[in-house]
C-alpha positions, -999 to 999 in steps of 0.1 A, spaced: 619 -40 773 588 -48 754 589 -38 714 567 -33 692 554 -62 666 571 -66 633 554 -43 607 544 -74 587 524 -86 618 508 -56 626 494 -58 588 481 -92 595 465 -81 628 450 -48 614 435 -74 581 421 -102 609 401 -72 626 390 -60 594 379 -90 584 359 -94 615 340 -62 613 333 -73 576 318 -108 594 299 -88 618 283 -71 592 276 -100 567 262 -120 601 242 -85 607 223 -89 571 221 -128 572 199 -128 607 179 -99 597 198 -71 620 197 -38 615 235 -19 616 237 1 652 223 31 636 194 21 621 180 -4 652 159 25 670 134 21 642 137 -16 637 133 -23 671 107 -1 678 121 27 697 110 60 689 134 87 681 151 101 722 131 130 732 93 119 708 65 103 720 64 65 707 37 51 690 33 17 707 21 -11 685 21 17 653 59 29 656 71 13 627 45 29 604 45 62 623 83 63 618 78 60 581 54 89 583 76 105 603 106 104 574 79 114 546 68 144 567 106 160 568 112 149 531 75 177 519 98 201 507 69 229 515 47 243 541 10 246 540 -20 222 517 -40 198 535 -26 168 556 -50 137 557 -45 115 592 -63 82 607 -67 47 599 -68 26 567 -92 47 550 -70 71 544 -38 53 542 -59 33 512 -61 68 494 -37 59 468 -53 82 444 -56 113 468 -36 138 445 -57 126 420 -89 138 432 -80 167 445 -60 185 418 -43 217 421 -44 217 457 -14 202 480 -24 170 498 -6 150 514 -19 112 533 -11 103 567 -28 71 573 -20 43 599 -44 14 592 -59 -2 620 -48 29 643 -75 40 668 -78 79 668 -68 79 710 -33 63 692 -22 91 672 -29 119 695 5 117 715 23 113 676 1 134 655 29 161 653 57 137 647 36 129 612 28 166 602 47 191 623 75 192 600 52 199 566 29 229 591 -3 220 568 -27 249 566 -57 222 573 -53 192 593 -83 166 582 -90 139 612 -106 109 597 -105 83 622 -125 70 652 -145 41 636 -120 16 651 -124 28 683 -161 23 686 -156 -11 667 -127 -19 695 -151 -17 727 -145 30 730 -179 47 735 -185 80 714 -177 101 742 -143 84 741 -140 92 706 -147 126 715 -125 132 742 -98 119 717 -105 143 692 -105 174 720 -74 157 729 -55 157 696 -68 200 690 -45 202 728 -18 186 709 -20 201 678 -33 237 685 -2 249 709 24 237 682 6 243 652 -14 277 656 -21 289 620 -33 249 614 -70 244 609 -86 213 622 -109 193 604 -129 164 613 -142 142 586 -177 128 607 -174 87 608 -190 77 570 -212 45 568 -205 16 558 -219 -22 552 -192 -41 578 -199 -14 604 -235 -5 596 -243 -28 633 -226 6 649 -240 34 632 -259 49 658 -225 52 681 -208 65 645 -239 92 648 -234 101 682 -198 103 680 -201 129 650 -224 144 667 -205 154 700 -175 165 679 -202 184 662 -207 201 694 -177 204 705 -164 224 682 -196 246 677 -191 257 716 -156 271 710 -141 253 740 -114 239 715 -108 274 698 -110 290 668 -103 273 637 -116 241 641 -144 222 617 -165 198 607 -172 178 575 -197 156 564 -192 133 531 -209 99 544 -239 106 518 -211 102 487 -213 64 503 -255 60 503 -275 55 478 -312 75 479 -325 46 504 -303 56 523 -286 20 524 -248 20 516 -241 22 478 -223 -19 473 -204 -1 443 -182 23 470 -173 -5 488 -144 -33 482 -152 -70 495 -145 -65 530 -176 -39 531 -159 -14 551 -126 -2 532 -142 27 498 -134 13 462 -122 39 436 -154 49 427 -161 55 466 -132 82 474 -139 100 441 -174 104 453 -161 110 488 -129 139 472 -159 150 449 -181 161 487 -153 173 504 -136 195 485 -165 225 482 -163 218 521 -125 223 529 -122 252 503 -134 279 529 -109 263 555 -78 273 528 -86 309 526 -68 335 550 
C-alpha cells in the first residue's frame, strides 16, 4: 500500500515548485519575455478574430488600447503616417472640439485599411480625417493606387461606421518630397473625384490645407518644416489646424 508523503515533505515540495514558478518569472523579465498573457502583442500577433497589421502591429496595438480607453463617442479621429502621429499639440489647436490622433509613422495608407477600425471603432468618431498616402507614392505606389486605397478604407469604414464622415486631408507639399508633387497632385485629385461621383456614398469629403505650408511663390515656407524637410514644425500644424478647422466645421453639424 502506497501512503502519502509526510506533511513536512509535502511543504518542502509545494515551496521547491513555488520557487520555480518565482525563477520562471524572474528568468521571464531577465531575457526580455513577456508573461503568457501579454506575448500576443509582444510577439506580434494580433488579437484572435482582428485583422493584423504586419510590420505596424505593435503600434496599431497601442492605438488599439487608446481607442477603448476614449471614454466618449463622437469628435474627430486623425489617422495616417508620421504627420499625424507628430501632432503632439493637436488638442491644442483645435480647442473646444474633441480630437483625438491616430498616427502610425512610416505606415503606407493601403496598410491601415484592413486595421482602420481596430484604431477608431471603439471611440465611433463623428469625422474620420485620412491624412496619409505620401509614403506610398515615395515607396514605388502610383496615384491611382493611392486612390484605390482610399475607396478601399470608405468599404471598410462605411459598413461598420455609418453615421462617420470621411475626410481626406489632400497630400500637402513639402521640400523632401517636392521631386513627387505632380503624383501628390494627381493623387488628390482622383480622391477628388472620387468622392464628387458618389460611388463611395454620402458623407465623404475633401480638404485642402497644403497652402498653410507655401509661401506666396508658391515654394514651401523653410519655417513649417523641421530639418528633415518633410515632417511640419510647430509653426507648420498651427498654420495647418488654423486651414482646416473652417473646413471640417460643416462635417460636425447633423
Amino acid at each position: 500500500m502506497n501512503r502519502a508523503p509526510p506533511s513536512g515533505v509535502r511543504r518542502a515540495a509545494a515551496l521547491l515548485v513555488g520557487l520555480l514558478i518565482a525563477l520562471t518569472g524572474t528568468a521571464r523579465g531577465l531575457l526580455g519575455q513577456p508573461p503568457p498573457g501579454e506575448q500576443a502583442v509582444a510577439t506580434g500577433a494580433a488579437p484572435a478574430g482582428l485583422p493584423h497589421a504586419g510590420r505596424w502591429e505593435k503600434e496599431v496595438a497601442v492605438l488599439e488600447n487608446a481607442d477603448r480607453a476614449v471614454g466618449r463617442t463622437g469628435g474627430i479621429a486623425f489617422i495616417g503616417s508620421s504627420n499625424i502621429r507628430l501632432w503632439r499639440s493637436l488638442v491644442e489647436d483645435f480647442p473646444g472640439w474633441h480630437v483625438v490622433g491616430r498616427g502610425v509613422g512610416g505606415s503606407h495608407l493601403h496598410e491601415l485599411v484592413p486595421v482602420v477600425l481596430r484604431m477608431v471603432g471603439h471611440s465611433r468618431p463623428a469625422v474620420l480625417v485620412v491624412s496619409a498616402g505620401i509614403n506610398d507614392i515615395h515607396g514605388g505606389r502610383s496615384a491611382d493606387q493611392v486612390a484605390t486605397a482610399f475607396a478601399d478604407l470608405v468599404g471598410v469604414v462605411r459598413p461598420a461606421l455609418p453615421g462617420t464622415r470621411i475626410v481626406f486631408l489632400a497630400i500637402a507639399p513639402s521640400f523632401a518630397r517636392w521631386d513627387q508633387r505632380e503624383e501628390h497632385a494627381r493623387a488628390n485629385a482622383l480622391i477628388r473625384e472620387f468622392i464628387a461621383s458618389g460611388s463611395g456614398g454620402a458623407g465623404l469629403g475633401f480638404v485642402d490645407a497644403g497652402a498653410a505650408y507655401l509661401r506666396p511663390n508658391g515654394l514651401p515656407a523653410p519655417e513649417c518644416f523641421v530639418e528633415d524637410g518633410l515632417h511640419p514644425t510647430r509653426l507648420g500644424y498651427a498654420r495647418r489646424a488654423a486651414s482646416l478647422r473652417p473646413q471640417l466645421e460643416p462635417f460636425l453639424g447633423p
